[in-house]
C-alpha positions in Angstrom: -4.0 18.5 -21.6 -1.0 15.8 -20.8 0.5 15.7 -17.5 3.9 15.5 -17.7 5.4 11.7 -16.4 6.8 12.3 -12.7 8.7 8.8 -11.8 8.6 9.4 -8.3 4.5 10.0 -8.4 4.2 6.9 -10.5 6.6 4.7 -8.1 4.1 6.0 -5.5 1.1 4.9 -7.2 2.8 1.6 -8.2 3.1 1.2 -4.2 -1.0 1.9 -3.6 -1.8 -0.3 -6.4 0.2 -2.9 -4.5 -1.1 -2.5 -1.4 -4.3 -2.3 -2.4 -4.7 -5.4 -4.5 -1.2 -7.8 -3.9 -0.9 -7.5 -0.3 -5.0 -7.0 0.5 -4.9 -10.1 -1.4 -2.6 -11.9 0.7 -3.7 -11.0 3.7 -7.3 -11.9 3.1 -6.3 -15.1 1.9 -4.2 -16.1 5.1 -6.3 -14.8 7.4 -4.3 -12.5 9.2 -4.9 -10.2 11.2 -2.0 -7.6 11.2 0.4 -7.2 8.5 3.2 -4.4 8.2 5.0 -3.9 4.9 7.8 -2.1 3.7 9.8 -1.7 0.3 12.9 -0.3 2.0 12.3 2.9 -0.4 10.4 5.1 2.5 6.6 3.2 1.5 5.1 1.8 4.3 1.4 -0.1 5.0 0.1 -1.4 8.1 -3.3 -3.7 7.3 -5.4 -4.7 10.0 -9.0 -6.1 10.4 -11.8 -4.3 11.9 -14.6 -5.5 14.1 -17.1 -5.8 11.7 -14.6 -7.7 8.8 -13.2 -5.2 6.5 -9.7 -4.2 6.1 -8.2 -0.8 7.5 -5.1 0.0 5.5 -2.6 3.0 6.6 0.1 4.0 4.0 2.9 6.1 3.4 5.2 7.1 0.7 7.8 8.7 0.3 9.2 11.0 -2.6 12.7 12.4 -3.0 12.9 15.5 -4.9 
């Protein structure tokens, strides 16, 4: 069965995908340890290190219907 194509689902998929690979990327490679980001659509993602090295991400999107 196809799903029918829903651009606001794949905008917010498009914004996990970055987060989860651009930005982790970035932020690993500059060390840092806080990062906010925002696309000025309503997505936000706040990065930060834990104690014991990995990467804590917290994200939210928004969809207008």
């Amino acid at each position: 069965m196809e799903e029918a194509y829903e651009p606001e689902r794949a905008q917010a998929k498009k914004w996990s995908v970055f987060v989860e690979s651009d930005a982790v990327n970035f932020f690993t490679a500059n060390k840092i340890e806080k990062m906010t980001i925002e696309d000025g659509n309503g997505n936000k993602a706040k990065l930060s290190r834990t104690k014991d090295g990995g990467i804590k991400i917290d994200s939210t999107s928004s969809v207008i219907l």
